[in-house]
LOROKOL-557259 format. One record per residue (C-alpha): z, y, x; residue number from 1. Coordinates in steps of 0.5 Angstrom, whole numbers, plus 2048, in hexadecimal, padded with zeros to 3 digits. Layout:
BEGIN
<<Z,Y,X>,NUM>
...
# end
This chain:
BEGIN
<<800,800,800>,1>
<<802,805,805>,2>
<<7FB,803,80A>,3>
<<7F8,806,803>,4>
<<7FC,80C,802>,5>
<<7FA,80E,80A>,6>
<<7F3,80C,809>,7>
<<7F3,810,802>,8>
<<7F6,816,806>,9>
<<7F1,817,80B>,10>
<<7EC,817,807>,11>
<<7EE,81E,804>,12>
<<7EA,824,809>,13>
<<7ED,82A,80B>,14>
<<7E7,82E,808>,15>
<<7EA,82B,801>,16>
<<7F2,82F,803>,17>
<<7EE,836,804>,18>
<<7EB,835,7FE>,19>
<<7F0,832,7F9>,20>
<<7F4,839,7FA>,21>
<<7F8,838,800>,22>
<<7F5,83F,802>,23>
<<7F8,844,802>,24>
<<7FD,843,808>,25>
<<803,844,803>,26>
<<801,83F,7FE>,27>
<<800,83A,804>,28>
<<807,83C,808>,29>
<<80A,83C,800>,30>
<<806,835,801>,31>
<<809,832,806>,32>
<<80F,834,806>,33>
<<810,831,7FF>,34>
<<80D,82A,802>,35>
<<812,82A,808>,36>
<<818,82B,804>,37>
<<817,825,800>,38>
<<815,821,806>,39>
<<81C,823,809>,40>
<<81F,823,803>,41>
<<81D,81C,801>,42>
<<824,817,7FF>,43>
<<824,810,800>,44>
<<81F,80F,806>,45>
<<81D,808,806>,46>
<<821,803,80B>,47>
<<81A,801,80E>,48>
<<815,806,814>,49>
<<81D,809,814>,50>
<<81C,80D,81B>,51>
<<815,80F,819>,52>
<<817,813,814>,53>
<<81D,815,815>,54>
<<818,819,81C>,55>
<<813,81A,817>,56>
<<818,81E,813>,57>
<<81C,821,818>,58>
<<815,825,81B>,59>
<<814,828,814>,60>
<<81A,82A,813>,61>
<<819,82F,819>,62>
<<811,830,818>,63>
<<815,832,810>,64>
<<818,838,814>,65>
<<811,83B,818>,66>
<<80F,83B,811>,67>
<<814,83E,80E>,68>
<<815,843,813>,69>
<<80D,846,813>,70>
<<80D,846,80C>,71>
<<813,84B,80D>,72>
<<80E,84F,812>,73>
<<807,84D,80E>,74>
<<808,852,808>,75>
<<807,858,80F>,76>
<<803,854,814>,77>
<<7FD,851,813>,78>
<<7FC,849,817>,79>
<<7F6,847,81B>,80>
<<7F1,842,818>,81>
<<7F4,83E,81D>,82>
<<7FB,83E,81B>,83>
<<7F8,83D,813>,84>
<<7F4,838,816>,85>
<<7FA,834,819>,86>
<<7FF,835,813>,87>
<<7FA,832,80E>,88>
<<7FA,82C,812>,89>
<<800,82C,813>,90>
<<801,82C,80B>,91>
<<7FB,826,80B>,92>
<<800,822,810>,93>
<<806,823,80D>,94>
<<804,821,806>,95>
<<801,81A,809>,96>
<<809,819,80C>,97>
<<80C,81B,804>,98>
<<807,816,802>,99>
<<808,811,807>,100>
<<810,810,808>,101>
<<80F,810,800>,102>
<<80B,80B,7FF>,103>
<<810,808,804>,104>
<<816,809,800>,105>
<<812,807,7FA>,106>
<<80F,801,7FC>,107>
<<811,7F9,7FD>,108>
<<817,7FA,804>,109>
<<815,7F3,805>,110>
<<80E,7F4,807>,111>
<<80E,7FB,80A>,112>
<<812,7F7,80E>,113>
<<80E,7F1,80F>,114>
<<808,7F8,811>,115>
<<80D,7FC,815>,116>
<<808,7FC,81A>,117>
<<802,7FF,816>,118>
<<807,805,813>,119>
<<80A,806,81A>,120>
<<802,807,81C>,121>
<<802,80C,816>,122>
<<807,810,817>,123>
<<806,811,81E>,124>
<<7FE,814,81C>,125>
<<801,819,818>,126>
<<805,81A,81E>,127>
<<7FF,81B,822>,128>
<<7FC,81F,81C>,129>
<<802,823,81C>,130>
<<802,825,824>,131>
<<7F9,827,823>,132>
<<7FC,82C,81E>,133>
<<801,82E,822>,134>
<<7FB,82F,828>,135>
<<7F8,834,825>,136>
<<7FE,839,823>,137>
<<7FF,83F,827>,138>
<<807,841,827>,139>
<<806,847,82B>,140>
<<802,849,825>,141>
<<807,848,820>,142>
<<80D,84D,81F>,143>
<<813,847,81F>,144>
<<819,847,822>,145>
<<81A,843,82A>,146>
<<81E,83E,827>,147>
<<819,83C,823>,148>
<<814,83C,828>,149>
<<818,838,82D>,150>
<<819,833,828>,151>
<<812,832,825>,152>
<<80F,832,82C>,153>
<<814,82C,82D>,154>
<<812,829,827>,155>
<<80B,82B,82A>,156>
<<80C,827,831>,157>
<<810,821,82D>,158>
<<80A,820,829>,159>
<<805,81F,82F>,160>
<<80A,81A,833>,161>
<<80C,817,82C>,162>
<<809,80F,82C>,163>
<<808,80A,827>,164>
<<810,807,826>,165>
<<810,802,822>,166>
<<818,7FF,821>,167>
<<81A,7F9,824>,168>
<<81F,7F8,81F>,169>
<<81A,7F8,819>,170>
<<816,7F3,81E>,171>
<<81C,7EE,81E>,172>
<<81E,7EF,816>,173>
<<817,7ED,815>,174>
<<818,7E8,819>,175>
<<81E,7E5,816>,176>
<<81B,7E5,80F>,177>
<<814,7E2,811>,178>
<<818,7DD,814>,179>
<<81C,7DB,80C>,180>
<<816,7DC,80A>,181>
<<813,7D7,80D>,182>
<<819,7D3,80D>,183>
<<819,7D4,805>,184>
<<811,7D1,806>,185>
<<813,7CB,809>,186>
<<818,7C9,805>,187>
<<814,7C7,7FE>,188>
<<818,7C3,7FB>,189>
<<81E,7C1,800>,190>
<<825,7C4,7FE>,191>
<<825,7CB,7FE>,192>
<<82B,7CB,802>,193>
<<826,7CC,808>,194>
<<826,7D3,808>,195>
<<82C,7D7,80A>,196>
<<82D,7DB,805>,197>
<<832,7DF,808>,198>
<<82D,7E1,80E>,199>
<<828,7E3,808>,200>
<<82D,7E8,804>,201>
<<82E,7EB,80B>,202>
<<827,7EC,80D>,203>
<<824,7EF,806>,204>
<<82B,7F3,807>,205>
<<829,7F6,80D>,206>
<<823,7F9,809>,207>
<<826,7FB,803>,208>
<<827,7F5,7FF>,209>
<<82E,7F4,7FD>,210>
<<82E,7F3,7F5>,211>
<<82A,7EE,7F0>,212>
<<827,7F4,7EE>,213>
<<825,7F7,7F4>,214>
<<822,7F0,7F5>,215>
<<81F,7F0,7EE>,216>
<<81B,7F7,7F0>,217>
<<818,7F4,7F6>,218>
<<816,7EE,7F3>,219>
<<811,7F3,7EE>,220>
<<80F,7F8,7F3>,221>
<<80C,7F1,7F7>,222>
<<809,7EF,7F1>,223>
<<806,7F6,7F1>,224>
<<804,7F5,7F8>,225>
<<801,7EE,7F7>,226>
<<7FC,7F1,7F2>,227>
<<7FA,7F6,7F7>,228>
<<7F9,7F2,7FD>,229>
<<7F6,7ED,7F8>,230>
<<7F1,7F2,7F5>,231>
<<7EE,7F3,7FD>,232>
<<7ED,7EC,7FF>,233>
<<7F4,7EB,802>,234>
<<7F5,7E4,801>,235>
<<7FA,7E4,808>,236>
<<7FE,7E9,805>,237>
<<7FE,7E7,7FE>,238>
<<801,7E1,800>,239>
<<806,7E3,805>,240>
<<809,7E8,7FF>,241>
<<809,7E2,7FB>,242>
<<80D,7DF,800>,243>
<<812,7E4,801>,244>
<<813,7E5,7F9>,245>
<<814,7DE,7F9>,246>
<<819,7DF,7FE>,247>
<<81E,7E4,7FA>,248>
<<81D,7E2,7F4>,249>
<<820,7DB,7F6>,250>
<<825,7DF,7FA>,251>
<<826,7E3,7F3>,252>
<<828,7DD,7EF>,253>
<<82C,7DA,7F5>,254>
<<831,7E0,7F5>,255>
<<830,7E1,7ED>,256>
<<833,7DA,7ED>,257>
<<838,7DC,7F2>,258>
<<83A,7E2,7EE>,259>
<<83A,7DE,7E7>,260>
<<83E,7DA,7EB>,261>
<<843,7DF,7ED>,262>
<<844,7E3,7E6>,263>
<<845,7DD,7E2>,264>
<<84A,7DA,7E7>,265>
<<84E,7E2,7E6>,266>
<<84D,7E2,7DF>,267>
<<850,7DC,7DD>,268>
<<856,7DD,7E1>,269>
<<85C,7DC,7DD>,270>
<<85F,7E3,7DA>,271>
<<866,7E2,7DE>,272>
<<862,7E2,7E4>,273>
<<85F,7E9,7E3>,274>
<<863,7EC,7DE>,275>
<<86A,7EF,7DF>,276>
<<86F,7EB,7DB>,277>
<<871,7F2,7D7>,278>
<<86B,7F2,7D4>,279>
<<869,7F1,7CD>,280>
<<863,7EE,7CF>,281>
<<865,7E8,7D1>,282>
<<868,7E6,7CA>,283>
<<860,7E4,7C9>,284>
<<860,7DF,7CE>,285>
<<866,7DB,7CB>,286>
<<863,7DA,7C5>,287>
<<85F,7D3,7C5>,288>
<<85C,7D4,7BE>,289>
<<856,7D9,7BF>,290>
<<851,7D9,7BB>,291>
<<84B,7D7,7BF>,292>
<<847,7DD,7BC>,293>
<<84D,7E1,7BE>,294>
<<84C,7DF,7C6>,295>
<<848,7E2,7CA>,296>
<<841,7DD,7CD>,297>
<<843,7DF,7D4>,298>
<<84B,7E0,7D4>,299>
<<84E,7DB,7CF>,300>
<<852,7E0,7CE>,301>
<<854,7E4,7C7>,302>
<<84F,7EA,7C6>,303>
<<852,7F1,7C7>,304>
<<84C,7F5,7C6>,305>
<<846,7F1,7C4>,306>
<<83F,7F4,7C5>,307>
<<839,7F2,7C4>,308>
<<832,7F1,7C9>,309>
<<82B,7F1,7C8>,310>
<<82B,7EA,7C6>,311>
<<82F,7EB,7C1>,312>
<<835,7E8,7C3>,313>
<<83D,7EA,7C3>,314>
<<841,7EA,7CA>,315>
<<848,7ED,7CD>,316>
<<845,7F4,7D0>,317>
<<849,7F3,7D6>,318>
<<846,7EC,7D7>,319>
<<83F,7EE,7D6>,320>
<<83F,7F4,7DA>,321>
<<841,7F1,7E0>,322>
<<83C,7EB,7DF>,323>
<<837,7F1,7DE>,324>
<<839,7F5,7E4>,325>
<<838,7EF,7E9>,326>
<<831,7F0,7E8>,327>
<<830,7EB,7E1>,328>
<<82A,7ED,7DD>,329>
<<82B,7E7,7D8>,330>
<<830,7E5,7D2>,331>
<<835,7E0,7D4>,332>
<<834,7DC,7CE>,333>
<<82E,7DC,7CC>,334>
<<82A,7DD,7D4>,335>
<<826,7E2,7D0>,336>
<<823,7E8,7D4>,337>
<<827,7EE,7D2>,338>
<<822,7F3,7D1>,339>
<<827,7F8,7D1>,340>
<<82E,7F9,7D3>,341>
<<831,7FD,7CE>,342>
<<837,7FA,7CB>,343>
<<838,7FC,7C3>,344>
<<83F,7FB,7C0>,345>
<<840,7F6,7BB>,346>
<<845,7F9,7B7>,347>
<<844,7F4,7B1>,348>
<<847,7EE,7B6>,349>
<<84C,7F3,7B9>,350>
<<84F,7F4,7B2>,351>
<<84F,7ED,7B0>,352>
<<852,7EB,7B8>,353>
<<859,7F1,7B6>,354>
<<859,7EE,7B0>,355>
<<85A,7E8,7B3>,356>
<<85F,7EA,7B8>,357>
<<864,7ED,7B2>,358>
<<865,7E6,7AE>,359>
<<866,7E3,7B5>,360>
<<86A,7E8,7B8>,361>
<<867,7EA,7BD>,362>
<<867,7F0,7C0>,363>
<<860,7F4,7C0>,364>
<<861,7FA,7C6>,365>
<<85A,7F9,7CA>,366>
<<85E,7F7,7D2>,367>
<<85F,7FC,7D6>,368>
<<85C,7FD,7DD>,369>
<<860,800,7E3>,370>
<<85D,805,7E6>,371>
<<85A,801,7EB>,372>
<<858,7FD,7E7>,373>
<<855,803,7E2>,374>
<<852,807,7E9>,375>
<<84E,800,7EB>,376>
<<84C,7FE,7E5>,377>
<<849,805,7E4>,378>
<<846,806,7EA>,379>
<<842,7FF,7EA>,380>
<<83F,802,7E2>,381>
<<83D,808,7E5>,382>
<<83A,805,7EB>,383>
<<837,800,7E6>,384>
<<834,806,7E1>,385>
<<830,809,7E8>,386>
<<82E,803,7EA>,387>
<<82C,7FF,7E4>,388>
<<825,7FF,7E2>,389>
<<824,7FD,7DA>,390>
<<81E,7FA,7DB>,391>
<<81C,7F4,7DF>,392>
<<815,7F6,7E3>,393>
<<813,7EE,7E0>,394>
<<80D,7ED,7DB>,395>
<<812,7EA,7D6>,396>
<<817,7F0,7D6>,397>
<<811,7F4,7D7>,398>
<<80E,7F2,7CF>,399>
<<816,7F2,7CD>,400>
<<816,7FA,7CE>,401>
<<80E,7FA,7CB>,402>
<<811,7F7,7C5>,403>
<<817,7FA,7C4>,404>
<<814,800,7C5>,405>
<<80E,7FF,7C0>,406>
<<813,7FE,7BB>,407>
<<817,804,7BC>,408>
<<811,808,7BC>,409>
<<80F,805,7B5>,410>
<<817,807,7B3>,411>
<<815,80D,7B4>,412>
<<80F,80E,7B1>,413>
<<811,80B,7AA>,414>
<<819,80A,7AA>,415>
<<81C,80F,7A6>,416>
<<821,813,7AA>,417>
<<826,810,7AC>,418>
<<822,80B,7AE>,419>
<<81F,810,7B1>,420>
<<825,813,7B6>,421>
<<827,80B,7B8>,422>
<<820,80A,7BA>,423>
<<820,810,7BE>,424>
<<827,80F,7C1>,425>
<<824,808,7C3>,426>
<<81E,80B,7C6>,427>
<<822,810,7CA>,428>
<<826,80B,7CD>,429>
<<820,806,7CF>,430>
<<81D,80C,7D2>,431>
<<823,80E,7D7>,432>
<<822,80A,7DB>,433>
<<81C,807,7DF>,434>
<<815,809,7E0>,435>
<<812,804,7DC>,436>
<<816,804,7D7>,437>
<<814,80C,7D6>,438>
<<80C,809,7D6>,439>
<<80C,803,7D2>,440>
<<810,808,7CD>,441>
<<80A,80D,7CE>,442>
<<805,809,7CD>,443>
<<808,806,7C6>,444>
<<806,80D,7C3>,445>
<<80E,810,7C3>,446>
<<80C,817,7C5>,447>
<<809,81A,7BF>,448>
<<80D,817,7BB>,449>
<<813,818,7BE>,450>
<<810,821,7BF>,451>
<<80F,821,7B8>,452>
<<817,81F,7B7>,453>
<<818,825,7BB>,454>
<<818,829,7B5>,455>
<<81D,825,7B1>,456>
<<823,828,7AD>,457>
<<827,822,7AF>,458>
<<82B,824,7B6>,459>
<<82C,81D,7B7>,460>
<<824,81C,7B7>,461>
<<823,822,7BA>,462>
<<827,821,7C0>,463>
<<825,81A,7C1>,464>
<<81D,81C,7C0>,465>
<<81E,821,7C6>,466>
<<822,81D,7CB>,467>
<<81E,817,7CB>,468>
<<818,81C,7CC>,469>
<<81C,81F,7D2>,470>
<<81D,818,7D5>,471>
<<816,816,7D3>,472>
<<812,81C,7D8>,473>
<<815,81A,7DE>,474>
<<810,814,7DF>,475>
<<809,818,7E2>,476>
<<804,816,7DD>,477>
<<809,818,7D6>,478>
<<809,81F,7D8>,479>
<<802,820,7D7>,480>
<<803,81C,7D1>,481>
<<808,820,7CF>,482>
<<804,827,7D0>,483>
<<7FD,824,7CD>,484>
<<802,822,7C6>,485>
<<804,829,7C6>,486>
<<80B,828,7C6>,487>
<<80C,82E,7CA>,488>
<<80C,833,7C4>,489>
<<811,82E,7C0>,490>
<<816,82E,7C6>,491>
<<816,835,7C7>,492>
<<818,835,7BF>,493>
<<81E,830,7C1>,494>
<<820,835,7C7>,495>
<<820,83B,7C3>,496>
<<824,839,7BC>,497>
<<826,831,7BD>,498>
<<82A,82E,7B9>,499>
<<82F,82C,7BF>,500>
<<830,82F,7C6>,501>
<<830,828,7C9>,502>
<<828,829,7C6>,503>
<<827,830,7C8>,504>
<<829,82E,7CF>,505>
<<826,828,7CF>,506>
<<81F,82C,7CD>,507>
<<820,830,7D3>,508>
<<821,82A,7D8>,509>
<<81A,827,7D4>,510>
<<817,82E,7D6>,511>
<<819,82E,7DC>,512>
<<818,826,7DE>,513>
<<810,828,7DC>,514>
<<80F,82E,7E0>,515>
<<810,82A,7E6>,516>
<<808,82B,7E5>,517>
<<805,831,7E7>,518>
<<800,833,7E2>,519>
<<805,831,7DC>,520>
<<80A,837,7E0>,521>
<<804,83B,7DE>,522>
<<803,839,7D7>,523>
<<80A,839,7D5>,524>
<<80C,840,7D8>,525>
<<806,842,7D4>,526>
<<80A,840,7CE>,527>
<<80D,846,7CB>,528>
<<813,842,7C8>,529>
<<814,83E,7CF>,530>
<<817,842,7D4>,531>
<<81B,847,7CE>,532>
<<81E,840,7CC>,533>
<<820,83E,7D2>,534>
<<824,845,7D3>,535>
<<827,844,7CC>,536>
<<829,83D,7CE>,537>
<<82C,840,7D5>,538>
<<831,846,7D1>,539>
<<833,841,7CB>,540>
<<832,83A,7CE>,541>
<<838,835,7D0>,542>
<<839,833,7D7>,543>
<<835,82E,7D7>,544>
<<82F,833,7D4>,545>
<<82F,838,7D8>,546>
<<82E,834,7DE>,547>
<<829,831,7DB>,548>
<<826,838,7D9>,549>
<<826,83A,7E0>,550>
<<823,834,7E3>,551>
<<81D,835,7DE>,552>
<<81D,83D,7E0>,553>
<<81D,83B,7E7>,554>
<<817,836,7E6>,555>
<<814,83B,7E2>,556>
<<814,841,7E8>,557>
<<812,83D,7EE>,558>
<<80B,83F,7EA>,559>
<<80A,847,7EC>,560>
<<807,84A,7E4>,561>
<<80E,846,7E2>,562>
<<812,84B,7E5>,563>
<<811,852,7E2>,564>
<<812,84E,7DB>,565>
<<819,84B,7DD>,566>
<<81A,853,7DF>,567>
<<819,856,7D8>,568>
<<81C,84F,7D4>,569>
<<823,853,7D7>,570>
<<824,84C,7DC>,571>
<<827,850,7E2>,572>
<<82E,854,7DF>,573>
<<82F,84D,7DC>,574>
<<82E,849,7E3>,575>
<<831,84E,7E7>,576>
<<838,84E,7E1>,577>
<<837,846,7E2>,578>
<<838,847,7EA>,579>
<<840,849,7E8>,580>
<<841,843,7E2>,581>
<<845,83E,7E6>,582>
<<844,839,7E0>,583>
<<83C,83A,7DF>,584>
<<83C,837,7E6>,585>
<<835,838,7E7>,586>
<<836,83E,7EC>,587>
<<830,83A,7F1>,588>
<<82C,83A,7EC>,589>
<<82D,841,7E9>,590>
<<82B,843,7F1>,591>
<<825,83F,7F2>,592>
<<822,843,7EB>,593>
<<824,84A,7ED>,594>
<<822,848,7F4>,595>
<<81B,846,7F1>,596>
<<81A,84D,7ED>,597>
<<81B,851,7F2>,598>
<<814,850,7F4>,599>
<<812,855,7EE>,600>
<<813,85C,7EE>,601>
<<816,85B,7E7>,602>
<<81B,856,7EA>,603>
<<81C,85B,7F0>,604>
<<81E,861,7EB>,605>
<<822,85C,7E7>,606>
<<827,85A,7EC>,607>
<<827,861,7EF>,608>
<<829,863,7E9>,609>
<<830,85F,7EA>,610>
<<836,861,7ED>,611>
<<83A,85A,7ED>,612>
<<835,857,7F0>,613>
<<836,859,7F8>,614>
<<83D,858,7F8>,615>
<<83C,852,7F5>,616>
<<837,84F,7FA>,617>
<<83C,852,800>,618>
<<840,84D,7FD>,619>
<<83C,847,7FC>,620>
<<83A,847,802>,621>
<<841,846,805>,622>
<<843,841,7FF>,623>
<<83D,83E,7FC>,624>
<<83A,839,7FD>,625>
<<834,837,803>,626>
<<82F,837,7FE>,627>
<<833,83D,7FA>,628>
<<833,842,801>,629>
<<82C,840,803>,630>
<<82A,843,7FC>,631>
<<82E,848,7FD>,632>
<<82D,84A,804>,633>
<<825,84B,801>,634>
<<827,84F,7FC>,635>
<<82B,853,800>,636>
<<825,854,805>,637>
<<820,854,7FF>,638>
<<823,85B,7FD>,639>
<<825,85E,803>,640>
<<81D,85D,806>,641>
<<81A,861,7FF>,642>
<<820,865,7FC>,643>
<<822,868,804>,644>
<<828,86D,804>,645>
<<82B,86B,7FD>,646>
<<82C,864,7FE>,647>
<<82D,865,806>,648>
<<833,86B,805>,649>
<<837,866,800>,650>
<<836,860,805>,651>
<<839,865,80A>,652>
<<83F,868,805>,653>
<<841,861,803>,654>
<<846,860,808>,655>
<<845,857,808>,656>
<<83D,858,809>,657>
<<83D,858,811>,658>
<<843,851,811>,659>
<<83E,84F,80D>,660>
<<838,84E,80F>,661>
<<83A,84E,817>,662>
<<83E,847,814>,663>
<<837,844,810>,664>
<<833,847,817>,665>
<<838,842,81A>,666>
<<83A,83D,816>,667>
<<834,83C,810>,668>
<<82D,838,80F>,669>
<<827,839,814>,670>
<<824,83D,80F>,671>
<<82B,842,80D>,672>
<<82C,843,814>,673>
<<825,846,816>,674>
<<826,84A,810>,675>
<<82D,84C,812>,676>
<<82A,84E,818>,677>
<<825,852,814>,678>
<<82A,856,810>,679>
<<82F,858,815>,680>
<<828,85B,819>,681>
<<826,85E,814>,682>
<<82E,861,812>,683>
<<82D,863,81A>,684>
<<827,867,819>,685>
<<829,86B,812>,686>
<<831,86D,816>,687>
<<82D,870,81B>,688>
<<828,873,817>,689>
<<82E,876,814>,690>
<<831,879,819>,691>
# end
């Protein structure tokens, strides 16, 4: 997949950058500005090419401050062609690494890992990519501070010593993974006991393998690769990745087994051994006479809070928690795939178990946790709730979403109204999680129907309407479907007058997850209700709300004719009365749009206008946070560069001004510090000026 990828990527000419707009100089240091920072600011980097990249990134994230510093001095120097020439290039190369550590940290781990050789022969052409690009960059011409020459000519000289590295320690784990694959080859139909399954934990650990889960995933996106390799006549390397999925899949049910094992060995334990003998709850293990349809499949045990699964069976919450938790997608009882893993109160069993307690004298108080107890049980939950994936990749569960989702979708469309609000609740639930989940959802024609219970006088509906709409957008593809539907204008009527806050949030949140796109921030900001709602949402909404608001007005204002609209909306007395609400904590937010606006005359003569606004970004550049004091220190900088003397005179007036901006030019980010630097020169220059 990532030979592709590679292949695909030097096809693009250079010719084709000059003439997709990458040009002005402004446009395209704003380009490359962007794209290094989300190089660098990737999370989770992939546990394969570890070096490589961490290099390639680190070199980035120098060249991120050359970029950031001639776009400071580019508004008043024009650069030679060469140095547009090389910063074109460098943006070409820079978008080849995002590509390339993408597709790694997308792709299968395994075989990255059995191609280790081929991606680290990659990153080491880009690498000479980048030290051509670098030849052709004059920095005498180039208005930048020593310390960034020194260091991008370091980077320069790295560049063209650097040689192909390929990891010796990626080299032995293939190794030994290719040795248990062939030993897993081998084996056929002898005892399983052959493979050392410890070893096999250990060497699929080291790549990030280490749940049932995560081994889950790696068998679908081997089976992708299978396809791909398989499309291009690559017989040798279908059957090795056949090899591999046979491998962790046998390893899969071998430690599933082991876990199975584990969770019923503790749940069956008799109730004294884990419980203290004060307690009510051991009375339930004193009584021999329980109703088989009062126990619970997994424990045995008295029923204290009976849920039902997807399959339609009842179990104990703690019992079926700990057996979901340890990676099980299936019913205990009926071995039925889970398609998912909500669990629903059975409350009609639950009244019927109480009644039962009372003629038999049992005490009915669900058994307390001690705190230890509490605090790991919660932790395992919340661990589980980010790590699970509802959906199996597998075709079988793949058709049981397709399914589940047409039929909701048919409820929708004929069900009266409160089957209406149950069958967008549901389908706001499949959609939270998982990618596939939000296409198959998709694809079932949801999207309009659900935009057309947008306008619903229930709040109920309403709210379930724009929430699933909201997780739905996060899939690509789903936000042109959402555009193409025309839901926008339906989405700002929620914003503007829903029936809940929770859906006037969420509605903003929806906005702003689908002006990721940038021809849709043009459209929306062209929408006369979008931008004033946002604003409204950012004087009267909820916590919750109002950071959501700031989100999608920040989105909004990355595109310039945005700017002056926000302005005139009235955003900035708001944002800047934000930067003093403790409880909103949306201060970094708050700063990142101000910050934004300040590069239109209208959001200059705004925040002039302000006179809280100075001593409150004096004082978030000595209290604030880093992303806090960064914005401030531009805005500071910003203000002082096009409203001269006035701002200069009350920076120097305030007596915390200089401590401040010497401790940030000491002590703060690369970025901060440089402006830092800029600021107290040019504070200087105005004192003696004045004098």
């Amino acid at each position: 997949m990532n030979r592709y990828i590679f292949n695909a990527l030097n096809e693009l000419p250079l010719s084709l950058m000059f003439s997709s707009g990458y040009l002005p100089t402004g446009n395209l240091l704003e380009a490359l500005i962007h794209i290094s920072n989300e190089v660098y600011s990737m999370e989770k980097l992939p546990f394969v090419q570890v070096k490589n990249i961490s290099t390639m990134v680190r070199r980035i994230k120098i060249l991120s401050s050359l970029f950031e510093e001639i776009q400071e001095t580019s508004s008043t120097a024009v650069l030679p062609p060469s140095s547009v020439l090389c910063l074109a290039e460098l943006s070409s190369v820079i978008r080849k690494v995002k590509l390339l550590i993408e597709s790694c940290k997308e792709g299968s781990s395994l075989w990255n890992l059995m191609q280790t050789e081929l991606l680290s022969n990659q990153f080491n052409a880009l690498m000479k990519e980048m030290e051509k690009a670098l030849d052709i960059l004059h920095l005498k011409f180039l208005n930048v501070t020593v310390d960034t020459k020194e260091q991008v000519e370091l980077l320069h000289k790295q560049a063209k010593r650097a040689d192909l590295f390929i990891d010796p320690r990626e080299i032995q784990k293939r190794e030994e993974i290719l040795q248990l694959m062939t030993t897993n080859c081998d084996r056929k139909s002898k005892n399983k006991g052959l493979i050392d399954f410890e070893r096999v934990k250990e060497s699929f650990n080291s790549i990030g393998l280490r749940s049932s889960l995560d081994y889950e995933e790696e068998i679908s996106k081997l089976k992708t690769e299978a396809e791909k390799q398989a499309g291009t006549g690559g017989l040798i390397a279908v059957s090795n990745i056949n090899s591999l999925i046979s491998l962790i899949s046998l390893s899969k049910s071998a430690i599933l087994e082991e876990e199975h094992l584990m969770i019923k060995q503790n749940l069956k334990q008799p109730a004294s051994m884990n419980v203290r003998p004060d307690q009510s709850s051991s009375c339930y293990s004193l009584v021999s006479d329980i109703p088989d349809e009062f126990r619970c499949p997994i424990s045995l045990d008295l029923i204290r809070d009976p849920v039902i699964v997807a399959s339609g069976h009842t179990y104990d919450r703690n019992s079926i928690a700990q057996w979901i938790n340890s990676g099980h997608h299936t019913c205990p009882k009926s071995g039925q795939r889970l398609i998912h893993m909500a669990l629903i109160p059975n409350y009609a069993l639950k009244s019927l178990i109480q009644q039962w307690c009372q003629e038999n004298n049992i005490p009915i108080t669900e058994r307390t946790l001690s705190p230890s107890d509490s605090e790991s049980s919660s932790s395992k939950i919340k661990k589980y709730d980010k790590a699970i994936d509802y959906i199996s990749a597998t075709k079988a569960a793949t058709d049981a979403v397709k399914m589940t989702a047409e039929f909701l979708v048919g409820k929708l469309a004929t069900g009266s109204p409160d089957i209406q609000r149950q069958a967008a609740y549901e389908l706001r639930l499949l959609a939270k999680s998982g990618m596939d989940n939000r296409r198959i959802i998709a694809e079932s024609g949801a999207i309009p129907f659900l935009m057309t219970l947008l306008g619903s006088r229930d709040p109920r509906i309403q709210e379930n309407a724009v929430t699933a709409l909201l997780n739905l957008s996060i899939h690509e593809n789903n936000k042109i479907l959402i555009m193409s539907a025309g839901a926008i204008n339906s989405l700002l009527e929620v914003l503007q007058s829903g029936k809940t806050m929770e859906a006037r949030g969420n509605a903003a949140a929806a906005i702003f997850s689908l002006s990721v796109i940038d021809e849709y921030k043009v459209i929306i900001g062209a929408c006369t209700k979008a931008i004033p709602a946002l604003v409204g949402l950012l004087e009267d909404g909820t916590t919750a709300g109002k950071k959501d608001a700031a989100i999608a007005l920040f989105n909004l204002a990355v595109y310039d004719g945005n700017r002056q609209t926000i302005v005139l909306a009235g955003a900035v007395p708001l944002l800047i009365d934000l930067l003093m609400d403790d409880k909103a904590g949306i201060t970094d937010d708050s700063l990142a749009v101000l910050a934004l606006v300040l590069g239109c005359n209208e959001g200059l003569q705004a925040l002039r206008k302000s006179r809280i606004l100075v001593p409150l970004l004096v004082d978030l550049l000595r209290f604030g946070s880093s992303k806090g004091k960064d914005h401030s220190i531009t805005l500071l900088l910003g203000l002082c560069k096009n409203s001269g003397e006035e701002i200069a005179g009350k920076l120097l007036m305030n007596p915390r001004s200089i401590p401040s901006l010497q401790s940030l030019a000491a002590d703060g980010s690369l970025r901060a510090r440089r402006k830092a630097d800029a600021l107290l020169r040019l504070l200087n220059r105005c004192c003696s000026q004045s004098q």
